[in-house]
C-alpha positions, 0 to 999 in steps of 0.5 A: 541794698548791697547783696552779702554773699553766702556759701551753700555747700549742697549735697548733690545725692547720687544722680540726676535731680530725681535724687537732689532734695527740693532746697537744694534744687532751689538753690541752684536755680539762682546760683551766681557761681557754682563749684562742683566736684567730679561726681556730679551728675552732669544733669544737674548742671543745666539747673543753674542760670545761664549766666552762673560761673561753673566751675569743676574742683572735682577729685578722682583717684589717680588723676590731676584735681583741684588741690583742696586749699586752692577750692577754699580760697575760691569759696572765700573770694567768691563768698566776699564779692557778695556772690551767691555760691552753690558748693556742691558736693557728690552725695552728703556734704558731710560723708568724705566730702572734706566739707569741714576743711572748707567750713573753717575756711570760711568761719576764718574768712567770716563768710556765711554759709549753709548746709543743705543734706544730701542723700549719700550714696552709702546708703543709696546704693545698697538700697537700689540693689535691695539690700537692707543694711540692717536686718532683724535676724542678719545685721544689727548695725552697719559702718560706713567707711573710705578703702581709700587708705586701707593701711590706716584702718582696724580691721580686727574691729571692722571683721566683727562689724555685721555689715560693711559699707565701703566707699571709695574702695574700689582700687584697694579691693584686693587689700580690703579682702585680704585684711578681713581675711585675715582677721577671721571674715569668713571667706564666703561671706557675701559682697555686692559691689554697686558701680554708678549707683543711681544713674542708667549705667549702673551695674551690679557684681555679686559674689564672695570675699574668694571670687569677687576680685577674680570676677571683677577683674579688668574693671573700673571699680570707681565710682562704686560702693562695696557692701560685706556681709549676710544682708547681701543675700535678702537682695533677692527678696527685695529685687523683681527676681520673683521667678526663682522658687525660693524667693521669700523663703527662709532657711536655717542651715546648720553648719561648723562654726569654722567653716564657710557655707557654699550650702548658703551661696546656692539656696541664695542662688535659688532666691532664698534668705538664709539663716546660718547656725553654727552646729559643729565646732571643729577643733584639732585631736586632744593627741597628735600622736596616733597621726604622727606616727603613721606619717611617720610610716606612710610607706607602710600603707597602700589606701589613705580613706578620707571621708569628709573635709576637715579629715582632708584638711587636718591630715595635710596640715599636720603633713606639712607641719612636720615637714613633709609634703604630697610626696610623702604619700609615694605610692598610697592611693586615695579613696575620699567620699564624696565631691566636696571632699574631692574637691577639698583635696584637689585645691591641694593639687591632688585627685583621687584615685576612687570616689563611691558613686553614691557619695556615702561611705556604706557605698566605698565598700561595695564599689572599692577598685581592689580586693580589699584582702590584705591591704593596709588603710590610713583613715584619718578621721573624727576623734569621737562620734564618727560611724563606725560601719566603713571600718567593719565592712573594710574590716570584714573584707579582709583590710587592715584599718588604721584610724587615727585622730584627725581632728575633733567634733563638738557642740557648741555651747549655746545656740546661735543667738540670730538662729534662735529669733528666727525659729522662736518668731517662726520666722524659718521655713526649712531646716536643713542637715548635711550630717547626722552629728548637724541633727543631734547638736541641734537637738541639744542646743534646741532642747537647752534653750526651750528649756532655759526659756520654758518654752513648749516645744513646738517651733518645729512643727510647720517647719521643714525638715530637710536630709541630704541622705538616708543616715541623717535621715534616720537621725532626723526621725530618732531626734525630731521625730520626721523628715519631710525631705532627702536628696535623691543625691547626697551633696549639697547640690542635691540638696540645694535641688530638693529644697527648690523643687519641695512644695513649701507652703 
């Protein structure tokens, strides 16, 4: 009886025959000719029989392949000589494997074929990292698509996706970080890239959408699968890194809503699985004109005081907005409270000239390097709801403070939807609040909600609540009645240290 021949287009997986499924194993025992691409793990090879006919049609960027018409012809005119051909392709057959072009080759030519599924590296890779693509609490849904041609892509859609997995992006890294970038992804938000996944010689980046160019620069990104998004954090959990002292814990921080979390980066750091919150909204003054017109009279002034990072932030920007830039400033010196805030003014190319050692504001006062009698202080600052006790005391020295609308701070309107099933499922180990405005938004919206789904109020109370200094402190025990614990140094830093070293059950 006269052998017809037939086309197996065979999905190889992602490394050796430990990843190849059993059929298609079987198939490559009797192969007569096999067609493979690149990717292939060599490995695998060496399980077809001696006399099968091998050969490589395999694609990689930036180098000499096998034109796709050309692979067709060879699977038609093999598939018509009766031959049992073995097509096998990198990972699944049907994930950019271009197999369909290949399929109506062979429909055309009337050639038998077969698909046999294999396991693609979109999902592998981020599974032998520890990273789940979906996640109760972090990501209800994933897309898997090629960086390949990033131009083609709509990333105003993509930015709202919860978790990303990238193929073939390797090369376009920098051009896939600025599109989301740009379409609102947060700057912090996670990536790991996962290199030669399944095979002795992967490797594993981790950082954010600001660093992780910078850290894999000088480094062949291909093969590797990209994966964004907040699940990058539980790969912690799911790893061997059991020594780190937050491993298993989950922490809820509260936070603005446009700004991006370095709080969440170090508990990461520290193994835990962190919930983020949205507890502020920031938004500009409802009038500009205070804030203008003492840039307009800047000479007038000898201190500009910032307090926090969106003061720093919103006066620049107004700055440059009307057309001045650090220049302006001439001779003003600048006190700022607290290292983040320093840190904010020095991506502008600028230091200050007095930061308090105890990174809170009570502490400006007593260590300012001048007397303040007779001197004149710009503070741009929180429209509504800021402290007042810096003005007193400057006030009370003898300085002339001049507060002015930076920018306004408000609730949002409703609890984040993720936050709110983790602290219903009691799913929250810490809660942890860098202001004392952070605590009472999140009273607000905790008292809305328990109220709107009649629930008693207890979900706090095997939970621990976490200050990062004694006037958030005393908002905590006004509002929820007790804090557990406060950073003997008042930035997050300290804070992250706290929490790690805090006895949690």
């Amino acid at each position: 009886m006269t052998q017809v021949g037939k086309v197996y287009l065979v999905g190889a997986g992602i490394g050796n025959e430990d990843y190849l499924t059993v059929r298609g194993k079987q198939l490559l025992s009797i192969a007569q000719v096999l067609i493979y691409d690149a990717l292939v793990d060599e490995s695998l090879l060496k399980l077809v029989p001696l006399s099968c006919i091998q050969i490589c049609v395999g694609k990689r960027g930036g180098q000499a392949s096998t034109p796709q018409e050309e692979i067709n012809q060879l699977l038609v005119n093999y598939c018509l000589q009766n031959k049992q051909i073995v097509r096998l392709k990198s990972g699944d057959p049907f994930i950019f494997g271009r197999a369909n072009e290949e399929i109506v080759a062979l429909q055309q030519a009337k050639c038998n074929f077969e698909l046999v599924p294999g396991i693609s590296s979109a999902l592998a890779a981020p599974l032998l990292a520890g990273i789940p693509l979906t996640d109760k609490n972090l990501s209800h849904y994933f897309v898997v698509l090629s960086g390949h041609q990033p131009e083609h892509l709509d990333w105003s859609a993509l930015a709202r996706i919860d978790t990303l997995v990238i193929l073939m992006g390797g090369r376009a890294l920098p051009q896939i970080i600025e599109n989301l970038l740009a379409n609102g992804r947060s700057p912090e938000e996670l990536i790991s890239i996962i290199r030669h996944c399944g095979r002795p010689q992967q490797q594993i980046f981790w950082g954010t959408l600001t660093d992780i160019v910078d850290k894999t620069a000088e480094i062949s990104l291909s093969p590797a699968v990209i994966v964004i998004g907040k699940v990058v954090q539980l790969s912690n959990q799911n790893s061997t890194q059991t020594s780190l002292p937050l491993v298993n814990k989950t922490i809820l921080v509260t936070r603005a809503a446009e700004q991006s979390s370095k709080f969440t980066y170090l508990l990461q750091q520290q193994g835990a699985t962190v919930v983020e919150m949205p507890a502020l909204t920031i938004t500009p003054p409802s009038n500009w004109s205070a804030l203008d017109r003492a840039i307009a009279n800047l000479a007038d002034f000898q201190w500009l005081v910032l307090t926090s990072a969106n003061g720093v932030n919103y006066f620049f920007e107004r700055l440059n907005y009307l057309g001045y830039d650090a220049r302006a400033l001439g001779k003003i010196k600048i006190a700022v409270v607290g290292r983040k805030t320093a840190g904010v003014l020095q991506t502008r190319k600028l230091n200050p000239d007095f930061i308090p050692p105890n990174y809170v504001a009570d502490s400006m006062v007593e260590h300012f390097p001048e007397a303040l009698a007779g001197q004149k202080l710009l503070f741009p600052r929180v429209e509504t709801g800021g402290r007042d006790i810096l003005v007193q005391e400057l006030t009370t020295q003898g300085a002339e403070v001049v507060e002015v609308a930076a920018y306004q701070s408000q609730c949002p309107q409703q609890i984040d939807k993720l936050a709110w099933q983790a602290l219903q499922q009691l799913e929250i180990d810490v809660i942890t609040f860098a202001s004392s405005k952070t605590v009472k938004n999140f009273d607000q919206l905790l008292q809305q909600q328990l109220k709107s789904a009649n629930i008693k109020d207890n979900l706090l109370d095997q939970v621990c609540i976490a200050s990062i200094g004694p006037q958030t402190s005393k908002t905590c025990q006004e509002l929820l009645g007790r804090v557990d614990l406060e950073a003997a140094e008042y930035t997050l830093e300290g804070l992250t240290t706290a929490i790690a070293n805090y006895k949690l059950n």
